[in-house]
Phi, psi and omega in degrees: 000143184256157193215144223024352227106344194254149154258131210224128176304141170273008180243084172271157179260105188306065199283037201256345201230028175264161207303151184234162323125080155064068169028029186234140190279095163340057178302003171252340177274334217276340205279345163318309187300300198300320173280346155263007164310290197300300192284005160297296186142341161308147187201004175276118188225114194234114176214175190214139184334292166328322163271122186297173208003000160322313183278346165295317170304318183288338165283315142346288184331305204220296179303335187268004193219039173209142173289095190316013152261146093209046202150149188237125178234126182230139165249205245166100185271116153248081189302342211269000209270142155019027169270118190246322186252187152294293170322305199290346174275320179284326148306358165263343167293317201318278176357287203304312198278355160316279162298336185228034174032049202261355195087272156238150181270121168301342182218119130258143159216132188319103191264126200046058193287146181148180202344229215281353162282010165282336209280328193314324183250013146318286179307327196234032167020061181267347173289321188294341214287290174305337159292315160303300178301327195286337168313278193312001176108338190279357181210132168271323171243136180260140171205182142206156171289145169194178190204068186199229195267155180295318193305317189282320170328312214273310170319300197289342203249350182259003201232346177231026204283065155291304201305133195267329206211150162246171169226123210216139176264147206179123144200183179288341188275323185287335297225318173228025207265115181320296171315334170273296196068060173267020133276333177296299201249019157294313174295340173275326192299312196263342162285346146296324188097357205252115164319114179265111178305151124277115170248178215024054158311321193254024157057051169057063181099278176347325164233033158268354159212103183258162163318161209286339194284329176262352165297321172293328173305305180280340166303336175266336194261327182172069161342333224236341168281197191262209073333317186283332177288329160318292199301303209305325230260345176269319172324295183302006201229005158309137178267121198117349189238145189280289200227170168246075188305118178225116180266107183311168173224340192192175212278343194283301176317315170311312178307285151340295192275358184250344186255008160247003167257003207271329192233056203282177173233167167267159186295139144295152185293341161270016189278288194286007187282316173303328225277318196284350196277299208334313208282324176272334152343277185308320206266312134353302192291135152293104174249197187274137194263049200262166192233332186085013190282346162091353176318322203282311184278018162258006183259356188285140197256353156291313179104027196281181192253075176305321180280345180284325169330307218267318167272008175276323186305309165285031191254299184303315169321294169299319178242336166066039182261102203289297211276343172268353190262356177259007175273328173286330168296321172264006168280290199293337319140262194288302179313338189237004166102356217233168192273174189280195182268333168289341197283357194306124172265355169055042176273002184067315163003284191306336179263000161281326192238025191248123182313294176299025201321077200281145152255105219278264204311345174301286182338285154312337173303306198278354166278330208277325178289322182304305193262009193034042180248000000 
């Protein structure tokens, strides 16, 4: 099915995770992958200023050796990054279209737009700025990434509806997962009318090894699929989505995913009856009965990030991936102005006003230890 106009293949190739060489991004695999991208029948290719040396690799990759109809490239203004001016926000397209020598972008987007990174691109009036270029040819489609709430998703689309398209993280296990809402805000998405990009189907990996009670669940329904292919093929099968973005890291992943997607199906009902046994398995497992409602940081007199704390903890908890759940504790944390877990003062405040009535100060000793922050 076509969506703006483009007919796009339900599997894109994700460039935020490709394989490196001596910590150097591996441009002869990448250019393997992009060509069995391609002789699959795929053509959506999504990367971004932000990600290093990606656009210079796509440009190698792809753009010097393939005929620019033949392919969809979409990159990503992050205005919220070292930007002080208008300008220094409008130098990352020049940069992009630079790096990845394309000419124009089939997608462009406004990147992770949500809490205090929306107002930026507000501030440095980048919706006209693009709305301009697509007048000028360099960009066909206007869109943005985001990451927060249905409320605020629903604020910004009644306030843009320019924006043709979003990019929304979704996979089943965040599917009803307080901290995500990745239904809450597919359903403001489609209540828009707006053709949804999906990234993280596979939760950054993670649920290409999901716990084992949920491996099994799937493993019982049809030994012979991936795990990952569970995750990619219920993203894809959302009514409304342009592409499913999965960032390969190797040719063995590529390979995997083009090949249950090349010919794709949508879930069957007894299918998605696993999908759904899968998701309350995981939903099972103990974690901190956190909501994200946030009642706890206004009363902490540390400023610590409790809730972020608290979902990078079940991150670990659940999947038991050390080094992505502590990127997620600094990202959610550091990344968002608020203290680490050591800064805790055990005052209790916080366990006074939390709905859940978490015990917050235990509950943080073991993150600070877990993640040693």
């Amino acid at each position: 099915m076509a969506y703006l106009g483009e007919e796009i293949k339900k599997l894109g190739f994700g460039l935020m995770r490709l394989p490196k060489k001596n910590d150097v991004i591996d441009v002869e695999q990448v250019k393997q992958m992009v060509d069995m991208f391609l002789a699959k029948g795929f053509t959506y290719f999504d990367t971004a200023w932000a990600y290093a040396g990606s656009e210079d690799a796509i440009r190698q990759a792809l753009v010097e050796r393939y005929p620019r109809e033949k392919f969809q490239l979409a990159t990503k203004n992050a205005a919220w990054i070292n930007c002080k001016t208008r300008e220094d926000a409008i130098a990352q397209f020049e940069t992009s279209l630079k790096q990845t020598g394309a000419g124009y972008f089939d997608f462009y987007l406004l990147h992770n737009l949500g809490e205090h990174r929306t107002e930026y691109f507000e501030r440095f009036d980048l919706w006209n700025f693009v709305l301009e270029q697509k007048a000028a040819g360099k960009i066909k489609h206007v869109g943005f990434s985001f990451h927060s709430t249905p409320e605020e998703l629903d604020e910004i689309l009644n306030k843009h509806p320019e924006a043709e398209f979003v990019q929304l993280q979704i996979n089943y296990a965040d599917w009803e997962n307080p901290a995500i809402q990745s239904r809450g805000v597919y359903e403001v998405a489609r209540k828009h009318n707006k053709p949804v990009v999906i990234m993280e189907p596979v939760k950054g990996g993670m649920l290409a090894n999901p716990p084992d009670a949920v491996a099994e669940v799937f493993k019982k329904a049809n030994p012979n699929a991936s795990l990952a292919s569970w995750a990619i093929r219920f993203a894809a099968s959302l009514d409304g989505v342009i592409t499913v973005l999965s960032g390969m890291s190797n040719l063995e992943q590529m390979e995997n995913n083009t090949s249950y997607m090349e010919n794709f199906k949508k879930l069957d009902e007894s299918e998605k009856a696993t999908v759904a046994e899968a998701r309350r398995v995981l939903s099972e497992i103990p974690i901190i009965p956190c909501t994200t409602c946030n009642y706890c940081a206004k009363v902490c007199p540390q400023n610590i990030g409790i809730s972020g704390s608290f979902t990078a903890m079940n991150m670990y908890t659940l999947y038991r991936d050390l080094a992505t759940a502590k990127q997620q504790e600094n990202w959610l944390v550091k990344m968002h102005g608020k203290e680490s877990a050591s800064n805790c003062i055990k005052c209790g405040a916080c366990e006074e006003v939390c709905p859940q009535h978490i015990k917050i100060r235990k509950e943080l000793v073991n993150v600070a230890k877990t993640f040693g922050v």
